[in-house]
Each structure stands twice: as C-alpha cells, then as structure tokens.
N, CA, C and O of each residue as an XYZ file, in Angstrom:
744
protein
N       0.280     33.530    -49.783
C       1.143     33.131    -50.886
C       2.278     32.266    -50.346
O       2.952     32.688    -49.407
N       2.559     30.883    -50.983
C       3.674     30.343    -50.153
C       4.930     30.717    -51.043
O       5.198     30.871    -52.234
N       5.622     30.784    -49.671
C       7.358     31.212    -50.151
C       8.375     29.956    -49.973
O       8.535     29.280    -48.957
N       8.845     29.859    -50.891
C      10.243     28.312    -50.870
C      11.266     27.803    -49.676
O      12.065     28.340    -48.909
N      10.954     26.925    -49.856
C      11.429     26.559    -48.574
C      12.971     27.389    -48.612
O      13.751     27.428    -49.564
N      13.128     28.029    -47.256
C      14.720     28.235    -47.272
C      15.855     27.454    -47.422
O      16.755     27.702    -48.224
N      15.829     26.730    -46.834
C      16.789     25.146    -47.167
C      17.005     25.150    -49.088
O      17.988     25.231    -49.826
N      15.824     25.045    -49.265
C      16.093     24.866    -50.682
C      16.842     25.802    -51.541
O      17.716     25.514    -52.359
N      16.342     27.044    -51.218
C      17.402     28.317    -51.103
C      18.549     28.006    -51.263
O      19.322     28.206    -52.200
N      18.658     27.501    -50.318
C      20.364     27.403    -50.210
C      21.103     26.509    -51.021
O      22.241     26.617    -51.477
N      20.103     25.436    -51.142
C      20.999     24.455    -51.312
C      20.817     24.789    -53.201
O      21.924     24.739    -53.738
N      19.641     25.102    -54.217
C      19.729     25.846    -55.005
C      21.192     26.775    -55.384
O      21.911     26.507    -56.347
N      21.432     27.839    -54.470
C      22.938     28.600    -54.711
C      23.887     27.805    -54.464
O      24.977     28.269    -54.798
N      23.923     26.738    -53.989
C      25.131     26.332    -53.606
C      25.715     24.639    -54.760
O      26.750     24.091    -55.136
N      24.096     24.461    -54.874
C      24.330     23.172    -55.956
C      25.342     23.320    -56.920
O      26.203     22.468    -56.702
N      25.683     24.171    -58.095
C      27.129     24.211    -58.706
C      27.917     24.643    -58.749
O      28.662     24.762    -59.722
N      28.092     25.217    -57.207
C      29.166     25.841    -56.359
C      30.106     24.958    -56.088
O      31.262     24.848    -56.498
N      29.328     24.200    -55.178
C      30.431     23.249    -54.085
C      29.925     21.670    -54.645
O      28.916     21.502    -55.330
N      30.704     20.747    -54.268
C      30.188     19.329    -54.485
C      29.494     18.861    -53.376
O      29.860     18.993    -52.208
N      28.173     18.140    -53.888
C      27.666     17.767    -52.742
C      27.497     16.189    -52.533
O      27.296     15.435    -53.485
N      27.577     15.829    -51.439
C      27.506     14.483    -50.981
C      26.413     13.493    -51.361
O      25.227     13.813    -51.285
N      26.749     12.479    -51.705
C      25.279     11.499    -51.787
C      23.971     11.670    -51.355
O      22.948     11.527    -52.025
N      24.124     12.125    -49.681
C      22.837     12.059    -49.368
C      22.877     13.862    -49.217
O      21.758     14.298    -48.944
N      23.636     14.624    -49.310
C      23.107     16.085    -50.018
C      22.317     16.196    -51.428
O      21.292     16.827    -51.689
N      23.009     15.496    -52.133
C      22.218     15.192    -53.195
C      20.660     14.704    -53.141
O      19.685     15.280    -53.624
N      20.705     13.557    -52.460
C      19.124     13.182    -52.389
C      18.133     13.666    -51.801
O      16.937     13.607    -52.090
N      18.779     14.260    -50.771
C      17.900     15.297    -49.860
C      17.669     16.839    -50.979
O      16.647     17.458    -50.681
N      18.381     17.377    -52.008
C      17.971     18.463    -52.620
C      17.219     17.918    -53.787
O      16.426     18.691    -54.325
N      17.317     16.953    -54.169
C      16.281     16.419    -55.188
C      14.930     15.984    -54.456
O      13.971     16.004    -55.228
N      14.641     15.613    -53.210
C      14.044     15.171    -52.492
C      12.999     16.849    -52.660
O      11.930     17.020    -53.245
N      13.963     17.963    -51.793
C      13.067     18.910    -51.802
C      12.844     19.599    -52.730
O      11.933     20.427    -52.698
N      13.601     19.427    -53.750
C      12.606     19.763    -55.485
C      11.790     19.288    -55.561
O      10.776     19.985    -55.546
N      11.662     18.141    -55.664
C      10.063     16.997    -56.016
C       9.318     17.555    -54.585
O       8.239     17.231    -55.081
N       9.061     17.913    -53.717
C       8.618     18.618    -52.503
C       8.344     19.956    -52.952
O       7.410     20.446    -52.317
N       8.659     20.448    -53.515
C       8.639     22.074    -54.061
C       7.274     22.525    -55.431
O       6.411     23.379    -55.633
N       7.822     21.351    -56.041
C       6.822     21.106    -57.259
C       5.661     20.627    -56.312
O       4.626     21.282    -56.438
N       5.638     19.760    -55.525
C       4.037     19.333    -55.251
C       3.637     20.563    -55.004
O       2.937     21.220    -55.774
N       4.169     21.044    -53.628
C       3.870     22.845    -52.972
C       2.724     23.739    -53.737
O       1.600     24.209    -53.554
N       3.956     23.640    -54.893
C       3.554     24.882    -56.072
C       2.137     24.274    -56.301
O       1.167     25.009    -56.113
N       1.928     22.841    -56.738
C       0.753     22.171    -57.841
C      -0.387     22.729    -56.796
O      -1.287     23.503    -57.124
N      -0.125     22.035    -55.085
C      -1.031     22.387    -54.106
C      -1.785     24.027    -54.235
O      -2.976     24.318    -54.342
N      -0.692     24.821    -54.182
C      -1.011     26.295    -54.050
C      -1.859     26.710    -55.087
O      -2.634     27.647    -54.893
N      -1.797     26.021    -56.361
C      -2.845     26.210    -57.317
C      -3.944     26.044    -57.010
O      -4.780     26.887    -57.333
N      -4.309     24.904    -56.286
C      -5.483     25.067    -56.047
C      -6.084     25.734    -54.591
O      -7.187     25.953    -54.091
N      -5.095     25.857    -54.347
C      -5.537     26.937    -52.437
C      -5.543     28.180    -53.139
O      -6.405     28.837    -52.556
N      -4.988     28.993    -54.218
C      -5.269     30.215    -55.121
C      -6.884     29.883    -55.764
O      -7.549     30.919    -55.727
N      -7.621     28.765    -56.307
C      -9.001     28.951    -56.124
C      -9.747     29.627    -54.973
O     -10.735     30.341    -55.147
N      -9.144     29.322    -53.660
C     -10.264     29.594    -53.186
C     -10.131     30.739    -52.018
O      -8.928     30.982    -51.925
N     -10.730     31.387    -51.269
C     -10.639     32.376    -50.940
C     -10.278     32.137    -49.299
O     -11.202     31.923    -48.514
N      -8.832     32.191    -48.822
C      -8.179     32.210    -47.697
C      -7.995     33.183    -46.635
O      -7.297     32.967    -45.644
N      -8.609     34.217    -46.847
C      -8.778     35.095    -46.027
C      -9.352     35.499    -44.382
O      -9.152     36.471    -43.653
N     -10.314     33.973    -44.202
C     -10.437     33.292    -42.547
C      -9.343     32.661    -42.568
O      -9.145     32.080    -41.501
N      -8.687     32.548    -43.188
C      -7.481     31.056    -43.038
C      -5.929     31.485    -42.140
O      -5.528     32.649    -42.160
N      -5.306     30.585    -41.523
C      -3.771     31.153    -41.428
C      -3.047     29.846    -42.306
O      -3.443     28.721    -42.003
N      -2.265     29.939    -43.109
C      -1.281     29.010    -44.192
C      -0.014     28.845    -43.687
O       0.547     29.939    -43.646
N       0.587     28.069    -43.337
C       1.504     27.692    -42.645
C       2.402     26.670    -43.616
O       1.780     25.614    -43.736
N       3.646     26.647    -44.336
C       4.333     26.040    -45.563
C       5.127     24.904    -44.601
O       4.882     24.859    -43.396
N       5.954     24.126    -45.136
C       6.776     23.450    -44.372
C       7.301     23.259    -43.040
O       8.435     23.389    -42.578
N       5.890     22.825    -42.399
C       5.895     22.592    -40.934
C       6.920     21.009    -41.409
O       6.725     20.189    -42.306
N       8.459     21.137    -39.916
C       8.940     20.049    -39.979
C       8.901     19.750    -38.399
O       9.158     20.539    -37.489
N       8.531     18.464    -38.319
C       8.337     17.682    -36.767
C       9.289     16.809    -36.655
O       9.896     16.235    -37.559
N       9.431     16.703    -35.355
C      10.474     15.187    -34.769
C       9.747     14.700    -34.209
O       9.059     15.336    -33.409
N       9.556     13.031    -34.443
C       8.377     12.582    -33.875
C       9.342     11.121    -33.605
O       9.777     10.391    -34.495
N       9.495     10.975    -32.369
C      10.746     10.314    -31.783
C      11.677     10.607    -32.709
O      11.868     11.805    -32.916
N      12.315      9.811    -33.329
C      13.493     10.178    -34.326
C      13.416     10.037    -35.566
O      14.364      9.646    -36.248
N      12.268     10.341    -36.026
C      11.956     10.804    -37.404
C      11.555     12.286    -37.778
O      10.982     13.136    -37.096
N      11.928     12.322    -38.792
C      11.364     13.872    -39.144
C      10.003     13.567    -40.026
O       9.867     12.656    -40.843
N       9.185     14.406    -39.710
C       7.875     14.360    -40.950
C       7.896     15.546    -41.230
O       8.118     16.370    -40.343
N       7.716     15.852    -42.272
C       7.609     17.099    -42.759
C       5.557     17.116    -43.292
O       4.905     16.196    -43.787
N       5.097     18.554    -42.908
C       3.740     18.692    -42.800
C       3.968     19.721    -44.025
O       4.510     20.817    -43.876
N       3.473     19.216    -45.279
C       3.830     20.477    -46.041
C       2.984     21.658    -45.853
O       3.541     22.748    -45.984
N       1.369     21.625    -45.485
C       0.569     22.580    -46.038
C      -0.166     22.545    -44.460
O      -0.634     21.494    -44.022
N      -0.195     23.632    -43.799
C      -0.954     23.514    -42.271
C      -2.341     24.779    -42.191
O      -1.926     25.876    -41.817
N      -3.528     24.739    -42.426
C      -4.794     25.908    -42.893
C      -4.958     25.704    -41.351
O      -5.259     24.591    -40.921
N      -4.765     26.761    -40.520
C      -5.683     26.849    -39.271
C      -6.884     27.808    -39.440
O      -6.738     28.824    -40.119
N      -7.941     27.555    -38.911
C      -9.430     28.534    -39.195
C      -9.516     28.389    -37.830
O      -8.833     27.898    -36.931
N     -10.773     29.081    -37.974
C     -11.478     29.648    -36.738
C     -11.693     28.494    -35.936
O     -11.634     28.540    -34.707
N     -11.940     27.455    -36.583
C     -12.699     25.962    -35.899
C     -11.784     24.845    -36.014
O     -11.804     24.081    -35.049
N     -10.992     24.563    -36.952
C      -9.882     23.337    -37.111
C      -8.910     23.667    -37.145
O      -8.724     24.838    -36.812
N      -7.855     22.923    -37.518
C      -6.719     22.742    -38.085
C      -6.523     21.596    -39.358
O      -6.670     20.377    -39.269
N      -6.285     22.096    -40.115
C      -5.773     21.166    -41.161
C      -4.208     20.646    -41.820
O      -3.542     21.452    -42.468
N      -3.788     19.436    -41.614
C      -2.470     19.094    -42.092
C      -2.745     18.619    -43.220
O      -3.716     17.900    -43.453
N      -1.850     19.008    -44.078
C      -1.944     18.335    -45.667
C      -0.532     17.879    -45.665
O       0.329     18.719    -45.402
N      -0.104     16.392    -45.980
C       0.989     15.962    -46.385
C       0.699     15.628    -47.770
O      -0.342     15.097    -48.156
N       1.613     15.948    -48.441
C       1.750     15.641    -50.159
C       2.558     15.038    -50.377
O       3.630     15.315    -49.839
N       2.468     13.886    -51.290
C       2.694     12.752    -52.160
C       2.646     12.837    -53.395
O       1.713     13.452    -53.912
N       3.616     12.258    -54.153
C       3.056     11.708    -55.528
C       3.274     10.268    -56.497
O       3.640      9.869    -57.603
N       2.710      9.808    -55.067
C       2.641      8.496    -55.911
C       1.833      8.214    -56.769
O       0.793      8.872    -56.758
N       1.990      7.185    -57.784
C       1.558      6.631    -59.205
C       1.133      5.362    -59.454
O       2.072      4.639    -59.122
N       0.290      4.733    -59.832
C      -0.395      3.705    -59.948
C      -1.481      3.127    -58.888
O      -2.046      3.824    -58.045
N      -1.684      1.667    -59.086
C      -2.584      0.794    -57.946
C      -1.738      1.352    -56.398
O      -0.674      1.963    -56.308
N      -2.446      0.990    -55.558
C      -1.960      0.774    -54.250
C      -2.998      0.391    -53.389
O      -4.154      0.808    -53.462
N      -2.502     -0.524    -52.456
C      -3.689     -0.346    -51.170
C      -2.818     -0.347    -49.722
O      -1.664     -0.165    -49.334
N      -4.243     -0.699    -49.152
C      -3.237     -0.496    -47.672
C      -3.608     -1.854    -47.104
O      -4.675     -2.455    -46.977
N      -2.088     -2.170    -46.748
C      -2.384     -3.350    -46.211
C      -3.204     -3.628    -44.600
O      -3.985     -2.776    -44.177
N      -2.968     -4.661    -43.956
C      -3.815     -4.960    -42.584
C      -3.037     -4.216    -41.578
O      -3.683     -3.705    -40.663
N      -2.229     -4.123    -41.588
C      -0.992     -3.409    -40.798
C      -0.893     -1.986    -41.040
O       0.103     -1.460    -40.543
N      -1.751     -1.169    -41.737
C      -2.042      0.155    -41.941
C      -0.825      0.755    -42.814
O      -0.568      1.944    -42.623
N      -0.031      0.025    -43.780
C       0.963      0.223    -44.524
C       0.526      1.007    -45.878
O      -0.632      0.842    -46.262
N       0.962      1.432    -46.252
C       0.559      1.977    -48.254
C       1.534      0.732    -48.625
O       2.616      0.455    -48.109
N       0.716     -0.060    -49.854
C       1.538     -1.076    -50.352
C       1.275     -0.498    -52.238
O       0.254     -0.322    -52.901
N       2.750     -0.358    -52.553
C       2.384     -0.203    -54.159
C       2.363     -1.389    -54.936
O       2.334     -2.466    -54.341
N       2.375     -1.351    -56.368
C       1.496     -2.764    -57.137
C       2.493     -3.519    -57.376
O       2.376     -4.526    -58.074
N       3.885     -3.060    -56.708
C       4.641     -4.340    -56.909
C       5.424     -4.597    -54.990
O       6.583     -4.597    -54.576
N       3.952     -4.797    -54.245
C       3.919     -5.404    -53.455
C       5.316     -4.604    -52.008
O       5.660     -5.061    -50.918
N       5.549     -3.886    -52.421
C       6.559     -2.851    -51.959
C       5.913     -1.851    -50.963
O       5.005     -1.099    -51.316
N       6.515     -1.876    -49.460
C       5.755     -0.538    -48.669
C       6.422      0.684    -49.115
O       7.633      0.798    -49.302
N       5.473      1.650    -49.279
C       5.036      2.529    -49.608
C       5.634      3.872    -48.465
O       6.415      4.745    -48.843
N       5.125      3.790    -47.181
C       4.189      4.279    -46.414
C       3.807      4.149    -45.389
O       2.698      3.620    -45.453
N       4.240      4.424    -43.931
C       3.585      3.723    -42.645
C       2.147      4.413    -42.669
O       2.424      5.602    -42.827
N       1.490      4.361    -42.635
C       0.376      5.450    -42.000
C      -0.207      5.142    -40.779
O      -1.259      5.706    -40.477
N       0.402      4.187    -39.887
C       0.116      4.205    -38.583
C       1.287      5.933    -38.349
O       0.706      6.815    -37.718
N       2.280      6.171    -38.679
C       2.912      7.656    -38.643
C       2.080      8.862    -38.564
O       2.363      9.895    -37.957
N       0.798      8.562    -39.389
C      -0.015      9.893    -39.332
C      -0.372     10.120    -37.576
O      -0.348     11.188    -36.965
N      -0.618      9.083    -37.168
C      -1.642      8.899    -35.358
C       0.021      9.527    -34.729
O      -0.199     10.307    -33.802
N       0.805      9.449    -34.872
C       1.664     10.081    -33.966
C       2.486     11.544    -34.135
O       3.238     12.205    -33.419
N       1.953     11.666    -35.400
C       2.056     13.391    -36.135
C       0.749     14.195    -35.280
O       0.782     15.262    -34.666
N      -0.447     13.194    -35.514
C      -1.481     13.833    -35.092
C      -1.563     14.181    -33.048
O      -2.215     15.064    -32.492
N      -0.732     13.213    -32.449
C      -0.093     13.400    -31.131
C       1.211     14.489    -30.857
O       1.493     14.626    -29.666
N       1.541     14.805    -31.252
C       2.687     15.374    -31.601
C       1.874     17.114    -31.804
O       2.206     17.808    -30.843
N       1.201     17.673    -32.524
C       0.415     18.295    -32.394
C      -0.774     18.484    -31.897
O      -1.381     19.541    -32.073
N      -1.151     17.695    -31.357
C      -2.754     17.599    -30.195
C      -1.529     18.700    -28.982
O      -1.839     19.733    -28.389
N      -0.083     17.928    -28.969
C       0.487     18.152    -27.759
C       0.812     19.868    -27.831
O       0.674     20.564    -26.825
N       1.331     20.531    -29.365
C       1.899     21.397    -29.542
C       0.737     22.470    -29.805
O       0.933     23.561    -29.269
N      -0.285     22.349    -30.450
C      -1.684     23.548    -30.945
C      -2.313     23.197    -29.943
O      -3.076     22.231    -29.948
N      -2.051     24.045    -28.776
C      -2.484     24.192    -27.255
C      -3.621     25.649    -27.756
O      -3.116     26.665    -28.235
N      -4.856     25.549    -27.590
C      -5.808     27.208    -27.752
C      -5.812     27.291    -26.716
O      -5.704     26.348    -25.934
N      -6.005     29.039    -26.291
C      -6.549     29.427    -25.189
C      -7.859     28.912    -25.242
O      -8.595     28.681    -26.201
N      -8.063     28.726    -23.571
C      -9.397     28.433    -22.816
C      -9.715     26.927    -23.260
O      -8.863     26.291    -23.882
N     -10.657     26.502    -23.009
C     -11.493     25.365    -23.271
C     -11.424     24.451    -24.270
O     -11.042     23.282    -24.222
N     -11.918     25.234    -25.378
C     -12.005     24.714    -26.587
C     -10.490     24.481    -27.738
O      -9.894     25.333    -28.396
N     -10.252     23.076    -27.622
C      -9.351     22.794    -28.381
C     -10.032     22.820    -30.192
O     -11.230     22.786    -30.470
N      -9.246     22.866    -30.883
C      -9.893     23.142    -32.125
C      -9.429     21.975    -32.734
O      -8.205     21.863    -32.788
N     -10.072     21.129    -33.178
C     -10.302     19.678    -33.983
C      -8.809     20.002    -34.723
O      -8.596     21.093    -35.251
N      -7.666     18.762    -34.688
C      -6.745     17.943    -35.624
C      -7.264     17.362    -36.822
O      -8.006     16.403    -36.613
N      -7.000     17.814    -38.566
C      -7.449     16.562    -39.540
C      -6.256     16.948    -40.323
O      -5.840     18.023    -40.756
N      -5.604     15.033    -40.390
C      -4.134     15.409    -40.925
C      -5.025     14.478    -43.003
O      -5.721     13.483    -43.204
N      -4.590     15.251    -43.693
C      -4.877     14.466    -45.111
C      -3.465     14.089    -45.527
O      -2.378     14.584    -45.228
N      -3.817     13.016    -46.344
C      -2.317     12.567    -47.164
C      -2.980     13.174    -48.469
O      -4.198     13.052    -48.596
N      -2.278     13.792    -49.400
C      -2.696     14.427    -50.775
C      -1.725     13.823    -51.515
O      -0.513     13.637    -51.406
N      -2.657     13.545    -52.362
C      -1.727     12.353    -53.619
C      -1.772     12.926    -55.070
O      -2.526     12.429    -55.906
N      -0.908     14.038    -55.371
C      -0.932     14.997    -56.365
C      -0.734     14.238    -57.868
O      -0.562     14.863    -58.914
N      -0.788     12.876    -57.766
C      -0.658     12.331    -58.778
C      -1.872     11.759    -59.502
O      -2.390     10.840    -58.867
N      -2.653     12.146    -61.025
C      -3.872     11.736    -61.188
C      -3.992      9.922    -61.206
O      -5.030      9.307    -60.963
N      -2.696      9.313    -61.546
C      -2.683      8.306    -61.857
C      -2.884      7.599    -60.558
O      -3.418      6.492    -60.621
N      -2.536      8.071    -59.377
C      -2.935      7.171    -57.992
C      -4.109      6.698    -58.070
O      -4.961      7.461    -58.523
N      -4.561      5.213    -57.633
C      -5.619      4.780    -56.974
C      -5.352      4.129    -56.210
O      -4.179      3.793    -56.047
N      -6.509      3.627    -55.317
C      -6.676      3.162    -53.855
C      -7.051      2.185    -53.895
O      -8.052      2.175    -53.178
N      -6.869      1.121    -54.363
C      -7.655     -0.395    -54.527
C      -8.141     -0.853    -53.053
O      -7.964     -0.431    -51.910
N      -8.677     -1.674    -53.510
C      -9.390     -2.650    -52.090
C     -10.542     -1.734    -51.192
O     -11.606     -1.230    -51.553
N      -9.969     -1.748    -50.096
C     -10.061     -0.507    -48.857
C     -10.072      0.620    -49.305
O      -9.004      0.949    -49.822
N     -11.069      1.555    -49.319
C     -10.791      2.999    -49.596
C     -10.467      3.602    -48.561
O     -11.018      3.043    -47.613
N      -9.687      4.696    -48.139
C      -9.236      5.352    -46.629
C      -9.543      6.630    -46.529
O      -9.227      7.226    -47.559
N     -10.252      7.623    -45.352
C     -10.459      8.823    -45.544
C      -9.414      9.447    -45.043
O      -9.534     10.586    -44.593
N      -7.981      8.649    -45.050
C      -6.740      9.531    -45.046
C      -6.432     10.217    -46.319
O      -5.832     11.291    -46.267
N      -6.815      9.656    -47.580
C      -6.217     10.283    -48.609
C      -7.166     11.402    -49.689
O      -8.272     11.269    -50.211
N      -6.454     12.187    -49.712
C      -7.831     12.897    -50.913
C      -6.680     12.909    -52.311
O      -5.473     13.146    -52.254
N      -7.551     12.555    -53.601
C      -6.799     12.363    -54.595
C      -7.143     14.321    -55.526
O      -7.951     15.180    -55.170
N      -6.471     14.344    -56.323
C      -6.925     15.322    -56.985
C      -8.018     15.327    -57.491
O      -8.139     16.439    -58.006
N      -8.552     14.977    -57.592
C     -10.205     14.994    -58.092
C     -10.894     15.580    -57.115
O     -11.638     16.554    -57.226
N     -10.542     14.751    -55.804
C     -11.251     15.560    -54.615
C     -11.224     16.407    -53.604
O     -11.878     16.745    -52.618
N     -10.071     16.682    -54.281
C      -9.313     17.924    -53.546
C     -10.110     19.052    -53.669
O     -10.714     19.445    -52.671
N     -10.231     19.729    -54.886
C     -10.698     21.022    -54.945
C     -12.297     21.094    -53.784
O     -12.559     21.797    -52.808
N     -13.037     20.043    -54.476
C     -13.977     20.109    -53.484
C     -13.888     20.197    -51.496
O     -14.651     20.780    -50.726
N     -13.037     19.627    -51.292
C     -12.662     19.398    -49.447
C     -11.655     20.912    -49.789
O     -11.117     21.174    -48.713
N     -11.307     21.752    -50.638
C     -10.424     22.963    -50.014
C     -11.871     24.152    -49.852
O     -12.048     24.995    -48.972
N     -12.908     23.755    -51.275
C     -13.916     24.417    -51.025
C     -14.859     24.261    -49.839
O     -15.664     25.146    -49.548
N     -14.748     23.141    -49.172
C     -15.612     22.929    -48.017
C     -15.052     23.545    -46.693
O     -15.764     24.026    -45.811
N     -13.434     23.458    -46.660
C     -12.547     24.345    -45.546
C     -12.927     25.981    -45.778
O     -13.140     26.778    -44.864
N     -12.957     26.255    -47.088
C     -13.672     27.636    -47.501
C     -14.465     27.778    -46.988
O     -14.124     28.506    -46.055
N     -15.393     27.580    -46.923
C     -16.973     27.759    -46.632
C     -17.259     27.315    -44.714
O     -18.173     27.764    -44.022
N     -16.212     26.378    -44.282
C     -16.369     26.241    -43.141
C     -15.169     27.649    -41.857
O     -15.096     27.805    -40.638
N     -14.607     28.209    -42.862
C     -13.843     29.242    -42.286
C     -14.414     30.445    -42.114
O     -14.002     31.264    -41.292
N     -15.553     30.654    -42.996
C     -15.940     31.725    -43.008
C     -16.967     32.292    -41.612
O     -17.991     31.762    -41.182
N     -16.283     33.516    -41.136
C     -15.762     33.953    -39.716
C     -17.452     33.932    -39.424
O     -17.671     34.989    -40.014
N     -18.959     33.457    -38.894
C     -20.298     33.900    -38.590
C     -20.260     35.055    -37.799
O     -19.738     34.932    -36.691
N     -20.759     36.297    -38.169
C     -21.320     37.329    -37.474
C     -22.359     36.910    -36.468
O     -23.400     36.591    -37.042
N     -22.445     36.768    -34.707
C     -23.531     36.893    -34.167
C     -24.385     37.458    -35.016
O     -23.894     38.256    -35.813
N     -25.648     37.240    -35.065
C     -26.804     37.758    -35.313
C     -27.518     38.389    -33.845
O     -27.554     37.602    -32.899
N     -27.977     39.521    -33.677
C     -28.707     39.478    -32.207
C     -29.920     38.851    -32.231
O     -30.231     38.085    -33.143
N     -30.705     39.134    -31.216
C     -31.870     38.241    -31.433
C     -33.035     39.326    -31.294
O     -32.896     40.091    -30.340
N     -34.329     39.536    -32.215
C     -35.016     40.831    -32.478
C     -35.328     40.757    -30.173
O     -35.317     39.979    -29.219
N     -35.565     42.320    -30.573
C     -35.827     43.086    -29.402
C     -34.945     43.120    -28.207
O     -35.312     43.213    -27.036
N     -33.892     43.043    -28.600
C     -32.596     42.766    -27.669
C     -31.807     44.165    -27.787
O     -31.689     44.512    -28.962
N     -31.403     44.798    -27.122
C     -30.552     46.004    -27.649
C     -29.291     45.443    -28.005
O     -29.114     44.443    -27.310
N     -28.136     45.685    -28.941
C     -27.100     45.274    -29.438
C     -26.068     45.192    -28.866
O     -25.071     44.764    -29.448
C-alpha cells in the first residue's frame, strides 16, 4: 500500500500556517500533482497481485546535480522496475537529440536523463553473488490524452498499456517452485 510522501506531510500542515516562498510554493504544488499521479498509479498496481513484489514509493536520486525523483520502484525475484510518472497532454515526439518535444515545439523532457538514472542504480542495486538482476526504467504518462507521434519509444507506456506490462511483471514475479526430476529423492 503506498504511503504519502512525508515532505508532503509537512508541507500540507504547514501550508496555512506559515507563508511560503515562491519556490516553496511550486515545489508543494509540484508534489500534489506528484501525489495524484501516485494515487492514479496505485490503482492500477491494486489490480494486480504484488505479493512476489517489493514496492518502493518516492525513490529520490542525485544524479550529478539534479534530483530525479523515481516515483514507483517493483523489485521481483528477477528485475527491477523504475516507473517515472508524468502527465503530459497532447501530440509529442522525440526529437533527434532524444528530447520529449510538445506540439508547440517546446522541450518537454531530456530522456537522454533516463541512461544516467539507469547508471546511478546499476551502481547502487548491487545483489549478492553473480547475478545482477536486469534495470527497466518506464516513463508512465498518466494522461489518456498523450500521444507519441513520429517515433514510437519503448521508454513510455501510456495508460492503455499499462495495465497489461503491470500484468506481465505479475506473472513474471511469480516465485517457480523447483520441480524435482521423477526418481530423484527430494
């Protein structure tokens, strides 16, 4: 079950308490609209059955001197999954330069950023022994009205195709019992 970000917590009790600064302000409206995606997300991670899963809420990274925030992190038996959520609205594509460009020609979006989120954790989800367990970071675009013109990218899953890729993490979590092999003692 995800629980609210603490930050927001706070800044919630304290919003018509104290006055807050410009960029206090934008940063608590920032993590409202962050809160609402959360919630929309969790609706559909409540379809499906998480019980191989570990759920991890507002992973925040420094990745040289930016912060990314990882809203939704599913580790299983075999992967890891990052879900960053969005809600952008209308056309968009990505330009040659690996940018999100919206329909009035405006960046969006680095998504060369995802390759150094995804370094950033290759470095930090160290497994015991051998076997490292596969990185897949998604951008989730909680908005139905998003599309992807031009270039389609398998960075993004839209709501439509979401439910299906949370049902496929379902089904790929689920823990296999060895089987022995007949005439073997157990």
């Amino acid at each position: 079950m995800r629980q609210k970000n603490e930050k927001l917590k706070v800044y919630e009790f304290l919003y018509n308490r104290l006055p807050f600064s410009d960029d206090e302000s934008e940063e608590y409206k920032a993590m409202q609209r962050m809160d609402l995606l959360e919630e929309h997300f969790d609706l559909y991670l409540r379809k499906i059955n998480t019980s191989n899963m570990e759920l991890f809420w507002h992973c925040e990274i420094i990745v040289g001197t930016d912060h990314e925030l990882i809203n939704v992190l599913i580790a299983t038996e075999y992967c890891y999954y990052l879900f960053i959520l969005h809600d952008y609205a209308g056309e968009h594509f990505i330009n040659p330069f690996n940018i999100l460009i919206d329909s009035s020609y405006e960046a969006v979006y680095d998504l060369n950023r995802t390759s150094k989120v995804y370094e950033k954790f290759k470095e930090t989800l160290i497994d015991d022994g051998n076997f490292q367990r596969p990185i897949i970071i998604k951008h989730v675009v909680m908005n139905e009205t998003f599309k992807l013109a031009k270039r389609p990218s398998d960075q993004f899953l839209s709501l439509k195709n979401l439910p299906y890729y949370l049902r496929a993490i379902e089904h790929s979590a689920v823990i296999r019992k060895k089987q022995p092999r007949p005439g073997l003692p157990n």
